[in-house]
TORPA-4810 file (N, C-alpha, C, O; in nm, 3 decimals):
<nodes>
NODE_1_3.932_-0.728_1.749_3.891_-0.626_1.653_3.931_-0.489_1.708_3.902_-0.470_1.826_X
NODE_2_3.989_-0.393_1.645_4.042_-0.311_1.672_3.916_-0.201_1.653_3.839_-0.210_1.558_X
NODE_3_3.902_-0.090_1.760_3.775_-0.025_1.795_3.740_0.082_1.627_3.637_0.125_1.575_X
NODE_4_3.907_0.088_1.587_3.881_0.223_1.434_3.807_0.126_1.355_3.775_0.204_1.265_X
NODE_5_3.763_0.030_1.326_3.763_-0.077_1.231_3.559_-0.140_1.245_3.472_-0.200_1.183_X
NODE_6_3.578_-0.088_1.341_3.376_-0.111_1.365_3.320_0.019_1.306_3.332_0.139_1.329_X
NODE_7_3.236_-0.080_1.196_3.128_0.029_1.083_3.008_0.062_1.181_2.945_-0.017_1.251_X
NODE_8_2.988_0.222_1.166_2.906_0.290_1.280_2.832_0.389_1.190_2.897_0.436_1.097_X
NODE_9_2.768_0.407_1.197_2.612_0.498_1.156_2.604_0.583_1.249_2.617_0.564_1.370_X
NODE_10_2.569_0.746_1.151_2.581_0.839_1.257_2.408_0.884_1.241_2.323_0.848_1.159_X
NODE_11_2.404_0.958_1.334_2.197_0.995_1.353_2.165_0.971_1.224_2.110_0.866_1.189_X
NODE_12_2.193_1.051_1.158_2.171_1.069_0.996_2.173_0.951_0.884_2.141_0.963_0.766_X
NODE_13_2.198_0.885_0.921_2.193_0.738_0.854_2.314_0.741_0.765_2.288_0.690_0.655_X
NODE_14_2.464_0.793_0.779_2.574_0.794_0.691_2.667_0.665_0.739_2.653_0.651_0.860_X
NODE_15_2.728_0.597_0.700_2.827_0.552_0.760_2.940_0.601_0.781_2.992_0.688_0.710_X
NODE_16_2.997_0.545_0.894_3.133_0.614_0.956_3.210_0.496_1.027_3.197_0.374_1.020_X
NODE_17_3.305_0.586_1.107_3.372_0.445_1.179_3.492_0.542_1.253_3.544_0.638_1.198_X
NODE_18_3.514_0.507_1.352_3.630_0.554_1.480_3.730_0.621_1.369_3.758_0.741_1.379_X
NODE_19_3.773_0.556_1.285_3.903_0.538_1.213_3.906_0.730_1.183_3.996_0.811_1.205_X
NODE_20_3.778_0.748_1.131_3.774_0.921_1.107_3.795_1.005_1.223_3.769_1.122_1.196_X
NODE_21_3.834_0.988_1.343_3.894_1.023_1.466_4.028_0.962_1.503_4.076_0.951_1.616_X
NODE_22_4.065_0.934_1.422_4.198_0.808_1.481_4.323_0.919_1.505_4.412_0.845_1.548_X
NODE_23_4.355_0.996_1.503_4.433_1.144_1.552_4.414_1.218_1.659_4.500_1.290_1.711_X
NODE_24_4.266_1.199_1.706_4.190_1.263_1.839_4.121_1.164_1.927_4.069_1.053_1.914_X
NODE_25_4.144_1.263_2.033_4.117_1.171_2.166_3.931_1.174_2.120_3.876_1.268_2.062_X
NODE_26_3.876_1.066_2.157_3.712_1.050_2.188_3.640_1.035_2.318_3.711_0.971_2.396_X
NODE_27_3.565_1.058_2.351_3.488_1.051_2.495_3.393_1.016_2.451_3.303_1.100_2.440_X
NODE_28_3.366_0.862_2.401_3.175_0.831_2.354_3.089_0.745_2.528_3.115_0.671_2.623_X
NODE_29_2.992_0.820_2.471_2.905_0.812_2.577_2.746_0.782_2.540_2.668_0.863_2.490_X
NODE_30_2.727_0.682_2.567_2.582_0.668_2.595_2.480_0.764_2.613_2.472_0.798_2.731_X
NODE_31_2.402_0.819_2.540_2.310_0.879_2.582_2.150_0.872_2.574_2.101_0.775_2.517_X
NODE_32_2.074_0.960_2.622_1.925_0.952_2.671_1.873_1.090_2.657_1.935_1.190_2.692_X
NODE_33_1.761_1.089_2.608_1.673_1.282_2.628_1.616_1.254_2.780_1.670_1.318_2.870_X
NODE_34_1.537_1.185_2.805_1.447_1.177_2.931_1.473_1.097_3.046_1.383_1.049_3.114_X
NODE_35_1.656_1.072_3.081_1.691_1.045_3.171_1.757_1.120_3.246_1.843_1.189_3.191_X
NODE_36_1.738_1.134_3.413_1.786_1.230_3.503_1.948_1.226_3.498_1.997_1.242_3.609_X
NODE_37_2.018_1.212_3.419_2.152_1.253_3.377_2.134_1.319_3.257_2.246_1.354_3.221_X
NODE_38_2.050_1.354_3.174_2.047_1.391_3.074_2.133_1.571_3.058_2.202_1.629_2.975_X
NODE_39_2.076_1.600_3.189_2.160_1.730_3.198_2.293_1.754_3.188_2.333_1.870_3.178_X
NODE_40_2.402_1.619_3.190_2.506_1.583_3.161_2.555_1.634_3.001_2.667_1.630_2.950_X
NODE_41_2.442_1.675_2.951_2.472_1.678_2.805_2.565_1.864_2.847_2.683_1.873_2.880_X
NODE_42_2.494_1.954_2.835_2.600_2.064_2.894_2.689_2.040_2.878_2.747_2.058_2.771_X
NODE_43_2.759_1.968_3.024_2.904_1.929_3.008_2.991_1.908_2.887_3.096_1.953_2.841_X
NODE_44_2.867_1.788_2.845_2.971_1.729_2.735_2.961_1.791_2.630_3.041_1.755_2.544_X
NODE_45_2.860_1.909_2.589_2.907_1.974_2.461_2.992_2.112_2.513_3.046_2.182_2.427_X
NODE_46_2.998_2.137_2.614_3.165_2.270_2.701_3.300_2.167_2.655_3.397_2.209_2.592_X
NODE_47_3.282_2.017_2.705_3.412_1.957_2.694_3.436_1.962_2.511_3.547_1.967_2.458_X
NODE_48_3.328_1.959_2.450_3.351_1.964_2.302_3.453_2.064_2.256_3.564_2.056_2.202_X
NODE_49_3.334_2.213_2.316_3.378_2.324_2.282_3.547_2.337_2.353_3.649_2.356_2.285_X
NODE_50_3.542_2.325_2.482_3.672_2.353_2.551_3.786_2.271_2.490_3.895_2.322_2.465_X
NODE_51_3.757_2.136_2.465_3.887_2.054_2.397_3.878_2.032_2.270_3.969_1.956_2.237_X
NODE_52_3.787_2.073_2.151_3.787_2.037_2.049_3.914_2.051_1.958_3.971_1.956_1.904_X
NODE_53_3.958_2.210_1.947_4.089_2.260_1.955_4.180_2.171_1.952_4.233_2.122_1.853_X
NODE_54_4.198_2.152_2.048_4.315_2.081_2.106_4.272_1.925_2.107_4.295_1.876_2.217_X
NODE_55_4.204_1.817_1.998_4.205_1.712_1.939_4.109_1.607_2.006_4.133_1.487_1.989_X
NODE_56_3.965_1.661_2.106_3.923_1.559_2.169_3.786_1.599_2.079_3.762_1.713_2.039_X
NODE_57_3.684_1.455_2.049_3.589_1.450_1.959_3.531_1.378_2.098_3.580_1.290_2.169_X
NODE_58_3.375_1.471_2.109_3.265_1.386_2.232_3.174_1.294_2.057_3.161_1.337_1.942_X
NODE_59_3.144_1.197_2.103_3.055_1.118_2.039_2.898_1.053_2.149_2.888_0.984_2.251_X
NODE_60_2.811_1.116_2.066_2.718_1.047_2.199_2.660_0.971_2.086_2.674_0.986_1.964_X
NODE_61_2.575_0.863_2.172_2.499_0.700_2.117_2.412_0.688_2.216_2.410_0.654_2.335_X
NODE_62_2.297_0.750_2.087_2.175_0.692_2.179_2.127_0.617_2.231_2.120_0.537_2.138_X
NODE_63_2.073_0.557_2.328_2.020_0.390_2.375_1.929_0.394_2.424_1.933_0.476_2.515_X
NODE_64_1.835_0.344_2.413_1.642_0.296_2.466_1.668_0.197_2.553_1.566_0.130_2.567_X
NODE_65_1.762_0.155_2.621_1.771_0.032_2.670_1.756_0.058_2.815_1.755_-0.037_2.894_X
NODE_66_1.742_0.194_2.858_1.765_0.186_3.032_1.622_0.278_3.070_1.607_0.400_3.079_X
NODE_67_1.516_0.152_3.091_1.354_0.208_3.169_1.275_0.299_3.014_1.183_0.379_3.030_X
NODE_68_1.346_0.258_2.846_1.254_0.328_2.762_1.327_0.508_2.756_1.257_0.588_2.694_X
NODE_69_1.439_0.553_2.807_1.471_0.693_2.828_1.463_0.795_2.703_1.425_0.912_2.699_X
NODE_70_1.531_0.680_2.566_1.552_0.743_2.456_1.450_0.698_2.311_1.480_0.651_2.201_X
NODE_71_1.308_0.742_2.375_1.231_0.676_2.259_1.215_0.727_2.141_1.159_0.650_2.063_X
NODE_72_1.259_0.886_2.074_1.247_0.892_2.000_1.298_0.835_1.894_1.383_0.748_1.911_X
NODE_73_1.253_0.876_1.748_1.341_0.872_1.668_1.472_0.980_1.642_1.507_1.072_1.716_X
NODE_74_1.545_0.931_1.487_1.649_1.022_1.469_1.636_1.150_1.477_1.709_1.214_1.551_X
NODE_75_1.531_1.216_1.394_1.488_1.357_1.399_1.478_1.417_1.546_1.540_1.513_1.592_X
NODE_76_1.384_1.336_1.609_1.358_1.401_1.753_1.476_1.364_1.823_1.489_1.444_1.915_X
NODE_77_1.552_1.293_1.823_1.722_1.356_1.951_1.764_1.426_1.914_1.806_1.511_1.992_X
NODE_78_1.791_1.452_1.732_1.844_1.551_1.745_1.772_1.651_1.720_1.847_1.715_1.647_X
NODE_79_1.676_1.711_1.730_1.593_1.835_1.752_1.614_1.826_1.887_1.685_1.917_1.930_X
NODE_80_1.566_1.728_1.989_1.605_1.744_2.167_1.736_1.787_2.171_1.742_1.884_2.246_X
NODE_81_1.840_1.760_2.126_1.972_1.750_2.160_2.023_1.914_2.107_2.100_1.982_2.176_X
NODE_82_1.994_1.937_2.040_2.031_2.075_1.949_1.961_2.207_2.032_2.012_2.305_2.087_X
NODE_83_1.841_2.168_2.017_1.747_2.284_2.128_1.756_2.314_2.272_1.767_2.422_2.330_X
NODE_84_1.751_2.200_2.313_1.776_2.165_2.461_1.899_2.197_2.548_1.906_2.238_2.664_X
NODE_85_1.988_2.170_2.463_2.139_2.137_2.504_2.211_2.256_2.364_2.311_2.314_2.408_X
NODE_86_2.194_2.277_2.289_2.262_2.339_2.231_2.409_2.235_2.150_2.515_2.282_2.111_X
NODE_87_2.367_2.091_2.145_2.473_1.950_2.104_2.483_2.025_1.977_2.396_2.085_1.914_X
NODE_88_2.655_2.000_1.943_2.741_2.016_1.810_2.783_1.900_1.764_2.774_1.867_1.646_X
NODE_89_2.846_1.812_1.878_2.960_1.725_1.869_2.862_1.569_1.811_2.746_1.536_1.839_X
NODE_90_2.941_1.516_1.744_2.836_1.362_1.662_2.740_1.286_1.772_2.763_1.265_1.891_X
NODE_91_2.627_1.251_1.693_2.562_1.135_1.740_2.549_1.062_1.655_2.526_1.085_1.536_X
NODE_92_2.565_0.942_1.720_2.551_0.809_1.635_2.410_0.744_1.612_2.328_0.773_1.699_X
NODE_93_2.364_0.657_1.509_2.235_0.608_1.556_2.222_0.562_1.682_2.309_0.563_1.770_X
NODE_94_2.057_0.502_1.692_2.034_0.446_1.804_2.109_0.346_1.827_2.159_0.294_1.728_X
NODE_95_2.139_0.288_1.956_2.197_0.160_1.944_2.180_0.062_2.063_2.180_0.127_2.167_X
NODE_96_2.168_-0.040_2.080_2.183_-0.097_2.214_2.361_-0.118_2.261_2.462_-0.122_2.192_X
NODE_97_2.340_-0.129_2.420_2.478_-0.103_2.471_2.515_-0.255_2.535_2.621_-0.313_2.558_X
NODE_98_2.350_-0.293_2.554_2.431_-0.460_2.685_2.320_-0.542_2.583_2.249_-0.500_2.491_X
NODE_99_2.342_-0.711_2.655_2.269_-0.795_2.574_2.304_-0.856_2.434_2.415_-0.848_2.381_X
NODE_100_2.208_-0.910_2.388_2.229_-0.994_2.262_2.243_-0.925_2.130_2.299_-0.959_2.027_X
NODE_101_2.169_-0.808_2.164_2.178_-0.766_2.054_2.277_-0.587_2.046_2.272_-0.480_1.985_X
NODE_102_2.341_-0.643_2.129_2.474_-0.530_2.173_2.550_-0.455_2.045_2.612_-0.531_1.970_X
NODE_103_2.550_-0.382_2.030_2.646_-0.301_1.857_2.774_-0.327_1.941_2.814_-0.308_2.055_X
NODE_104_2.826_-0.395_1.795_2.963_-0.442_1.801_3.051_-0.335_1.861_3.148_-0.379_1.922_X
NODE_105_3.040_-0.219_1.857_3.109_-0.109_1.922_3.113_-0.133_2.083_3.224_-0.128_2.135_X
NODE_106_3.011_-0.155_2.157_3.002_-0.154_2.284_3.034_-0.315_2.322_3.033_-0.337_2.443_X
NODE_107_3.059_-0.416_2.246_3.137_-0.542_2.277_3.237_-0.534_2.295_3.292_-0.616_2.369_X
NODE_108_3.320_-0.417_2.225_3.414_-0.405_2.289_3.497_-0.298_2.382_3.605_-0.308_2.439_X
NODE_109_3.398_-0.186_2.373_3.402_-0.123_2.505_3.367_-0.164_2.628_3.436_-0.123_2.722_X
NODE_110_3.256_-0.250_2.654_3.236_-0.278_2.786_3.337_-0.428_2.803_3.317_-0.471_2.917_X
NODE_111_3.416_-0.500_2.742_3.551_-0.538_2.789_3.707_-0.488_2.899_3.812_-0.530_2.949_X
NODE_112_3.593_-0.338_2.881_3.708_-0.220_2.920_3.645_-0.205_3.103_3.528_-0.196_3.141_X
NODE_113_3.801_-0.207_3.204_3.725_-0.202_3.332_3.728_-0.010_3.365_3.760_0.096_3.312_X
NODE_114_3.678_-0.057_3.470_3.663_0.104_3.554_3.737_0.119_3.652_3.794_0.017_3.690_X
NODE_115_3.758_0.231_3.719_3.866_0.282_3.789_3.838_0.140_3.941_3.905_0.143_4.044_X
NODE_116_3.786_0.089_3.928_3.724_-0.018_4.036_3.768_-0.158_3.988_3.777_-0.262_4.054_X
NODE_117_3.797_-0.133_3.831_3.826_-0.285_3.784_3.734_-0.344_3.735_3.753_-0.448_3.671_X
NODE_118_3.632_-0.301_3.750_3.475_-0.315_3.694_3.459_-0.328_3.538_3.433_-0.237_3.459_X
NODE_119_3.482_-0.465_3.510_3.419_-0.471_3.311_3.281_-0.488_3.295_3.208_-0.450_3.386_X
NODE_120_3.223_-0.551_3.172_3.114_-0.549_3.199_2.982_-0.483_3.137_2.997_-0.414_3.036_X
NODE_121_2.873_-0.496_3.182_2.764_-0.445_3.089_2.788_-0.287_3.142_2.819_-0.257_3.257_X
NODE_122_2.768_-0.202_3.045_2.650_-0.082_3.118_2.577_-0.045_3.190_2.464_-0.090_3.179_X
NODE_123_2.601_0.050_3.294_2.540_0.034_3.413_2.385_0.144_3.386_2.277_0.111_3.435_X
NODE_124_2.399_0.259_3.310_2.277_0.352_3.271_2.337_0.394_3.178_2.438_0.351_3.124_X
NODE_125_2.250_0.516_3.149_2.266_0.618_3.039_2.387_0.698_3.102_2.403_0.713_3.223_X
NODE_126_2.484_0.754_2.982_2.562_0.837_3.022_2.712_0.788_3.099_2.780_0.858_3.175_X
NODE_127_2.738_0.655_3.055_2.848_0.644_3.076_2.936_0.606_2.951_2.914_0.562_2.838_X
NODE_128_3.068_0.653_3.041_3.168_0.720_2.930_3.326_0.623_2.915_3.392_0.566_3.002_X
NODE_129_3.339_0.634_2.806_3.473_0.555_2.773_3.573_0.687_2.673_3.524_0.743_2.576_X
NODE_130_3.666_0.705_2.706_3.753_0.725_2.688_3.876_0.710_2.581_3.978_0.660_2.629_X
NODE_131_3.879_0.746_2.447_3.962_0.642_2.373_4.136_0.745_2.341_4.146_0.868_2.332_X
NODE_132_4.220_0.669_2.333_4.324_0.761_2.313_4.332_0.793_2.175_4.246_0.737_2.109_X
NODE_133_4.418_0.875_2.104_4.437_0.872_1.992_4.509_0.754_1.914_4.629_0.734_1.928_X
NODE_134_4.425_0.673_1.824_4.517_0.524_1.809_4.400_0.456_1.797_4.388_0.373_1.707_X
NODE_135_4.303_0.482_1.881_4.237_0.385_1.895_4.169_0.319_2.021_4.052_0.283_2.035_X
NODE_136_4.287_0.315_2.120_4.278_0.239_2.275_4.224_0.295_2.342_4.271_0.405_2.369_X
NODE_137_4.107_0.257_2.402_4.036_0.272_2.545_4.120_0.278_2.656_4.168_0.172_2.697_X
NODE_138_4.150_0.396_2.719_4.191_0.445_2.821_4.150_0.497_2.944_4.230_0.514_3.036_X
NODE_139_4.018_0.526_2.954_3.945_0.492_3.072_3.782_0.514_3.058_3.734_0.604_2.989_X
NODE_140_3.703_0.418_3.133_3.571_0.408_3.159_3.521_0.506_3.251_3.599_0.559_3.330_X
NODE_141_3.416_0.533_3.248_3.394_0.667_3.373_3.222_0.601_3.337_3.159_0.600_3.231_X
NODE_142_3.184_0.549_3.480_3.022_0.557_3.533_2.945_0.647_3.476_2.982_0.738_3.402_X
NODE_143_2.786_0.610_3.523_2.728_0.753_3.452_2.700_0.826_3.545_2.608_0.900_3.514_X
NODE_144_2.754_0.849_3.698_2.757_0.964_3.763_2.833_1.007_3.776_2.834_1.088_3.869_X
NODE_145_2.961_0.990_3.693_3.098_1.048_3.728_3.065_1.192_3.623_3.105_1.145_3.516_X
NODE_146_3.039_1.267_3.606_2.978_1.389_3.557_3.118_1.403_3.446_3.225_1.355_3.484_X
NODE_147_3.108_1.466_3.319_3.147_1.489_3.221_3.283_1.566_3.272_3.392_1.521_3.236_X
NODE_148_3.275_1.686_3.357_3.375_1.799_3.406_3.375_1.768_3.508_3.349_1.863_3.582_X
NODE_149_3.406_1.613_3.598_3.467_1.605_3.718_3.597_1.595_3.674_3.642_1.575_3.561_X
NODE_150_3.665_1.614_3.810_3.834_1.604_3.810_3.907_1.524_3.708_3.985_1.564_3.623_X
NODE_151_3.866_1.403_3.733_3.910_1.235_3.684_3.884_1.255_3.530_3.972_1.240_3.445_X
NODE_152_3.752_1.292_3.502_3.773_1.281_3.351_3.859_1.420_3.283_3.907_1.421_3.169_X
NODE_153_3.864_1.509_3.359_3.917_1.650_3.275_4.080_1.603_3.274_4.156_1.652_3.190_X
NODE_154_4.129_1.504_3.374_4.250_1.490_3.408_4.296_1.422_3.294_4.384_1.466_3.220_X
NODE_155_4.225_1.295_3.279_4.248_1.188_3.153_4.215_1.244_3.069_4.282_1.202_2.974_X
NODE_156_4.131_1.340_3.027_4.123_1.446_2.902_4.257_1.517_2.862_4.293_1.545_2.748_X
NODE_157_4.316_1.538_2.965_4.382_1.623_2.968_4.570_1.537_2.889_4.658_1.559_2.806_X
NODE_158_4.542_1.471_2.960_4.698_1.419_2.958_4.704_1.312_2.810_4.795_1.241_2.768_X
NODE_159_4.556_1.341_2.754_4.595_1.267_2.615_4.591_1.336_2.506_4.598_1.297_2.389_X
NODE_160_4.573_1.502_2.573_4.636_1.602_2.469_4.741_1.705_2.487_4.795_1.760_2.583_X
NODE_161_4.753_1.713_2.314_4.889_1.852_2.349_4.897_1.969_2.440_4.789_2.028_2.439_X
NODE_162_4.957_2.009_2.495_4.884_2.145_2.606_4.895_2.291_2.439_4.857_2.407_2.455_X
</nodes>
């Protein structure tokens, strides 16, 4: 299954799907309000602002799945996410990332390895996949590899126009 082609729900209860990014690079990432990466959000709405321009879309997806982090509902992430962080860039509904009841989206992202070779479940909140324009997953990044380290600004970098 090709990743543009999985029906996705954004906070707001609309449907959507990759395919409305299929021109721009994506960086979707797992996210959490009340997990100690949460401050990661910053980053990723600068990488919004800094690469939006120039064709990269951040997508965050909420998940309750790591210790309870993301319990609210829709309203409250994004009231957390907007206030807190000052977030522009999409969120998707809630979703689970590992397990049985995994959104078809992350079945086939976590197929995808890491700079280690590493496939696989989800390791926490806040890790990041990478998609090129097209469609293809082009690299996984942990959830301590921070939004504006080297590695991801690099692969940000080289899958857009200068």
């Amino acid at each position: 299954m090709s990743l543009t082609d999985i029906a996705l729900t954004t906070l707001d209860g609309k449907p959507t799907s990759l395919a409305e990014y299929a021109d721009r690079a994506v960086l979707i990432v797992n996210v959490a309000s009340k997990c100690g990466l949460t401050p990661q959000y910053t980053a990723l709405e600068q990488l919004a602002r800094d690469y939006g321009d120039r064709g990269l879309t951040v997508i965050g997806v909420p998940c309750n799945q790591f210790m309870g982090q993301e319990p609210g509902d829709a309203q409250e992430i994004q009231t957390f996410c907007s206030t807190s962080y000052g977030v522009t860039f999409p969120l998707l509904a809630k979703a689970e990332v590992n397990g049985a009841d995994r959104h078809p989206l992350y079945a086939e992202l976590t197929k995808i390895p890491d700079a280690g070779g590493e496939a696989g479940d989800i390791q926490w909140n806040f890790e990041k996949f990478l998609v090129a324009p097209g469609g293809t997953v082009v690299n996984r990044f942990r959830p301590t590899t921070v939004p504006d380290a080297p590695e991801v600004i690099g692969a940000i970098e080289a899958l857009l126009p200068s």
